[in-house]
DRENVEX-638249 format. One record per residue: x, y, z of N, C-alpha, C, CB in turn. Coordinates in steps of 0.02 Angstrom, whole numbers, plus 50000, padded with zeros to 5 digits. Each point is the difference from the previous one (the first is absolute). Glycine has a CB too. Layout:
BEGIN
{{X, Y, Z}, {X, Y, Z}, {X, Y, Z}, {X, Y, Z}} ...
! end
This chain:
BEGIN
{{50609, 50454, 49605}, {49955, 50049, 49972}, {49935, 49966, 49975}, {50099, 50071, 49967}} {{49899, 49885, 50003}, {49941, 49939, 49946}, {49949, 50008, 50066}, {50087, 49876, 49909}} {{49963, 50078, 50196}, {49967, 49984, 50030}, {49943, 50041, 50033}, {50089, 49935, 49992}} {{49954, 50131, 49999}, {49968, 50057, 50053}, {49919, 50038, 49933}, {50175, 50048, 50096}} {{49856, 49942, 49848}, {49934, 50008, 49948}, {49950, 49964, 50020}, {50059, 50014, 49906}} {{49948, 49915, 50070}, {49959, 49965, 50008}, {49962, 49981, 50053}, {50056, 49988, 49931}} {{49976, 50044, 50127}, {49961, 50001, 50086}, {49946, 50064, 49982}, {50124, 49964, 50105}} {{49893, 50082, 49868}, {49985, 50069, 50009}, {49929, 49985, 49951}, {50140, 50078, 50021}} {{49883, 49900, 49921}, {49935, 49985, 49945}, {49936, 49952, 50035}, {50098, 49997, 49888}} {{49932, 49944, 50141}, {49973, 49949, 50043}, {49946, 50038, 50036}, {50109, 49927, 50013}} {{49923, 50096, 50024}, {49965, 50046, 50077}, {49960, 50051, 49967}, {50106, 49997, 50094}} {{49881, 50040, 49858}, {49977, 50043, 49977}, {49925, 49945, 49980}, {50128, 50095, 49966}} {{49894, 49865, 49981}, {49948, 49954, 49985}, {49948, 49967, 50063}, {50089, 49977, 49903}} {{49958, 49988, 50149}, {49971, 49981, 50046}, {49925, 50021, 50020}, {50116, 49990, 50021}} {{49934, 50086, 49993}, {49949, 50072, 50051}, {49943, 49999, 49957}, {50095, 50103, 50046}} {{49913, 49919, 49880}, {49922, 50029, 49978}, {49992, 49923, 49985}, {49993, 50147, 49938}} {{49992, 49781, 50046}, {49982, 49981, 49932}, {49972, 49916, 50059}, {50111, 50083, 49860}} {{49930, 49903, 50204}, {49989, 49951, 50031}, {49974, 50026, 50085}, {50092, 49932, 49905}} {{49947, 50063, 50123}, {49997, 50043, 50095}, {49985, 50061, 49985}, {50096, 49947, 50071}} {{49890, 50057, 50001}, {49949, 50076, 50026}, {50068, 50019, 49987}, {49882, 50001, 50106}} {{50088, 50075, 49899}, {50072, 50036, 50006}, {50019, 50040, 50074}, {49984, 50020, 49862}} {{50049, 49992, 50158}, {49997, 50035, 50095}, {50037, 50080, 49957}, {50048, 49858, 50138}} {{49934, 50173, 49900}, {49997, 50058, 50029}, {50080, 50026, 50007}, {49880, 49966, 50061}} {{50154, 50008, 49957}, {50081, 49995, 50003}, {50037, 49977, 49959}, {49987, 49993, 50085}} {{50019, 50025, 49833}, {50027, 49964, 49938}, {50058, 49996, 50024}, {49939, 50035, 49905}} {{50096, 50006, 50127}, {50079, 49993, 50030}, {50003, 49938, 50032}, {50021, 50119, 50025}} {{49972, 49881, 50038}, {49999, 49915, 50039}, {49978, 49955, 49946}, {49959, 50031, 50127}} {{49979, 49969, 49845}, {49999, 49950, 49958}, {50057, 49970, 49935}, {49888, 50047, 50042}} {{50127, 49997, 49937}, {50063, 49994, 49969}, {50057, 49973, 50014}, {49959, 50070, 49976}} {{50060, 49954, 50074}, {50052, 49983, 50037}, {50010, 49925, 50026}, {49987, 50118, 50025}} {{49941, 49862, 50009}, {49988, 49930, 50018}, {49996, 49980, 49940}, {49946, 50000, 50103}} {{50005, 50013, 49834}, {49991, 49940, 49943}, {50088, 50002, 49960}, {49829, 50026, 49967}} {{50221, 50007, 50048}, {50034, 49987, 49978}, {50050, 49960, 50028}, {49957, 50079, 49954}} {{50035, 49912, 50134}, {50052, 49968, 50049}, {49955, 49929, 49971}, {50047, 50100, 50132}} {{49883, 49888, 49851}, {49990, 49936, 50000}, {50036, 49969, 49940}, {49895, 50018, 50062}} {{50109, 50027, 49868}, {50016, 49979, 49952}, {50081, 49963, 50004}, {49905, 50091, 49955}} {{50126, 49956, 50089}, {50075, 49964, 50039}, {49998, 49931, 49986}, {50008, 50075, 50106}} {{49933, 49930, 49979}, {50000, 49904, 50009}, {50012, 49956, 49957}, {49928, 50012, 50057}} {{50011, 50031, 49904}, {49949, 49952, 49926}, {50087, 49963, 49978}, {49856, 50118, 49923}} {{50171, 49965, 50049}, {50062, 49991, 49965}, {50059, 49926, 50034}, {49977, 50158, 49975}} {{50013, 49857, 50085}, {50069, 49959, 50035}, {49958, 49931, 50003}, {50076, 50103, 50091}} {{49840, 49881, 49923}, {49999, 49940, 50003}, {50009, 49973, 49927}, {49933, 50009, 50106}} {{50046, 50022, 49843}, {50021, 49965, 49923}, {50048, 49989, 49983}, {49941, 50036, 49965}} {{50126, 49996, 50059}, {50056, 49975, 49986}, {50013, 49951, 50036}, {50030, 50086, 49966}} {{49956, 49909, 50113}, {50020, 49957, 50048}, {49953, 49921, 49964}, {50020, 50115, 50126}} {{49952, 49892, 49868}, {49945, 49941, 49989}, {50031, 49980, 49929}, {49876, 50046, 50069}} {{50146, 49982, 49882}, {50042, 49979, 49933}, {50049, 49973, 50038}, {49980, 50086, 49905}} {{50076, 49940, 50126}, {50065, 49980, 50015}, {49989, 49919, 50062}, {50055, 50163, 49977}} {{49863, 49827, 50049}, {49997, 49959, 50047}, {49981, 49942, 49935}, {49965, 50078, 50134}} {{49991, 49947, 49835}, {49980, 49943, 49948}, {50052, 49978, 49965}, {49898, 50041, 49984}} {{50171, 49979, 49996}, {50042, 49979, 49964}, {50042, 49982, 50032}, {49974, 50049, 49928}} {{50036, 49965, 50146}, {50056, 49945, 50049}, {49963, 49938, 50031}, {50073, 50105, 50043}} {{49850, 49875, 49931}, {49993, 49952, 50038}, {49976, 49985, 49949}, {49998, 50010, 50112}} {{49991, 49995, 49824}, {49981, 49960, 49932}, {50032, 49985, 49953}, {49930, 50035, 50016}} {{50156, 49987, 49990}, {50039, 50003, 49971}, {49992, 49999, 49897}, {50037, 49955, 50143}} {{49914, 49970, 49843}, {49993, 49999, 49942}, {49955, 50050, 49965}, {50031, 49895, 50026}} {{49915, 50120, 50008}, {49981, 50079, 49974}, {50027, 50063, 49978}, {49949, 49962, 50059}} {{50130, 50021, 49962}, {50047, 50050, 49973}, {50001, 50008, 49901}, {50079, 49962, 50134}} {{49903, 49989, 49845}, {49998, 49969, 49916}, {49950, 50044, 49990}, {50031, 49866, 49987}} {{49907, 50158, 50048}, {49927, 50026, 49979}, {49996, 50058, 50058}, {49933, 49874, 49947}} {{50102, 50181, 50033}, {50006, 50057, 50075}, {49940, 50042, 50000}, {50133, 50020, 49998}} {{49832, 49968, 49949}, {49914, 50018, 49982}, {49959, 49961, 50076}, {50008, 49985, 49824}} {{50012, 49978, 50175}, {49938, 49969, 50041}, {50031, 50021, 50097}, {49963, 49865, 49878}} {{50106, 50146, 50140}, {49993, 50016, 50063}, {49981, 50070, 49991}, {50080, 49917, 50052}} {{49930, 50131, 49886}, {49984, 50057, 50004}, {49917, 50023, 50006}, {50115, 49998, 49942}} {{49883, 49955, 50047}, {49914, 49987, 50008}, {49970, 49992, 50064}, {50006, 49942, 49903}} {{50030, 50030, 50124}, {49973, 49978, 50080}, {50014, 50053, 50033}, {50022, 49883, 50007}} {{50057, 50170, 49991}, {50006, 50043, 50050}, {49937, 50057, 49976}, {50145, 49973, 50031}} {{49844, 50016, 49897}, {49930, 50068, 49985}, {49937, 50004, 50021}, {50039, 50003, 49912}} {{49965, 49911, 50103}, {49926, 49988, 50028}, {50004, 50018, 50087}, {49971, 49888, 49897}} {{50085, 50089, 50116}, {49998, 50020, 50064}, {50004, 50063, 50012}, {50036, 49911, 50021}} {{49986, 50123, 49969}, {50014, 50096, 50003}, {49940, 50011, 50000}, {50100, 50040, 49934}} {{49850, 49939, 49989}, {49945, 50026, 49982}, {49957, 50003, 50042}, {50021, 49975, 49914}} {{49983, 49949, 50121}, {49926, 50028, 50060}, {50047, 50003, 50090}, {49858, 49902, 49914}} {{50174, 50115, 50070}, {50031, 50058, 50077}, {49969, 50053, 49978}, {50128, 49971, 50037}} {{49925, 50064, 49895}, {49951, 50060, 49977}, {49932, 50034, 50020}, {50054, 49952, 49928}} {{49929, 49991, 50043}, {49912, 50011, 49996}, {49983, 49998, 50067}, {49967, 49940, 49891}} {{50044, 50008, 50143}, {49976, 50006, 50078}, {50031, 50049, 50044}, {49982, 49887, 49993}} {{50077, 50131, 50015}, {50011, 50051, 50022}, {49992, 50091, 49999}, {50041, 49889, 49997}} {{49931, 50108, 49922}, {49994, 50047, 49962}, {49909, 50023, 50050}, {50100, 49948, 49852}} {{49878, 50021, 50138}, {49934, 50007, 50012}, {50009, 49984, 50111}, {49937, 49941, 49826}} {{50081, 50044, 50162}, {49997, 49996, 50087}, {50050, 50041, 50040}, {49965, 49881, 49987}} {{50081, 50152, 49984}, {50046, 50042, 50036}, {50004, 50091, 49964}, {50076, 49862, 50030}} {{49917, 50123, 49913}, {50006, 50052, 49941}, {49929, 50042, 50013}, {50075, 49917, 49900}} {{49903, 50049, 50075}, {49884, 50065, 49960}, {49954, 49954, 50082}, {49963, 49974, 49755}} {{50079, 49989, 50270}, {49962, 49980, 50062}, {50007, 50040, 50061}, {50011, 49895, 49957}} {{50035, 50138, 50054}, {50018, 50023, 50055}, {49928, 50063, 50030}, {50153, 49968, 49952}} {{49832, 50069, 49979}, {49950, 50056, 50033}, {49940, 49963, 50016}, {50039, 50103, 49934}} {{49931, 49840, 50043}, {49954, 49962, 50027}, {49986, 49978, 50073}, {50021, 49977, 49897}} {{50042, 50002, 50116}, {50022, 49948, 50067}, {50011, 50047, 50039}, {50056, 49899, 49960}} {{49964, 50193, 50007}, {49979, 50038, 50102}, {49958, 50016, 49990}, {50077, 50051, 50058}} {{49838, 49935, 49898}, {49940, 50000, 50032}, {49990, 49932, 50005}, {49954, 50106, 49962}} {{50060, 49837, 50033}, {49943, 49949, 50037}, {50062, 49956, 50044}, {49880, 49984, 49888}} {{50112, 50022, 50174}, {50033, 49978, 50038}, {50025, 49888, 50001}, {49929, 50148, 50056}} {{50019, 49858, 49915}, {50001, 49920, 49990}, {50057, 49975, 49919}, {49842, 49999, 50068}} {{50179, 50042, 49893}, {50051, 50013, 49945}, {50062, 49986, 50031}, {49937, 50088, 49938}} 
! end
C-alpha cells in the first residue's frame, strides 16, 4: 500500500512540478509506475549484491542501502524522463 502511494504522489509531482506532462495521464502512469518496479527491484538487487560481495558491510547496512538508492535513483530519473513525460515528444521528432 506505502509503495503504490508513494508512486502515485511521485508521479503526480513529477507531471506538474519537473517533466512535460503528455496528453495520456493513463499510459503515463502506468509506465511511471512499471519504471518505479525496476527502480524498486534494482535497489534491492544492488543491496543484496553489495552485501554478498562485501560481506563486512553487513556491520554498516546503511551504506549498501545507500548504493542500491543511488542506483534506483538515477534509473528512475533516466528512465522517468526518457520513457515516461518523453514518449509524446519522440512521436513528433523523429530523431528522439
Amino acid at each position: 500500500m506505502s509503495f503504490a502511494t508513494a508512486v502515485t504522489v511521485t508521479w503526480y509531482c513529477n507531471r506538474h512540478w519537473v517533466f512535460s506532462r503528455s496528453a495520456d495521464a493513463s499510459r503515463e502512469y502506468r509506465a511511471y509506475f512499471a519504471v518505479q518496479l525496476v527502480g524498486a527491484v534494482i535497489n534491492l538487487g544492488a543491496y543484496v549484491a553489495i552485501l554478498e560481495t562485501a560481506r563486512s558491510l553487513a556491520r554498516f547496512p546503511v551504506l549498501p542501502l545507500a548504493g542500491g538508492a543511488v542506483l534506483a535513483l538515477l534509473f528512475n530519473y533516466w528512465a522517468t524522463g526518457r520513457w515516461v513525460f518523453h514518449a509524446q515528444a519522440a512521436d513528433h521528432d523523429p530523431l528522439a
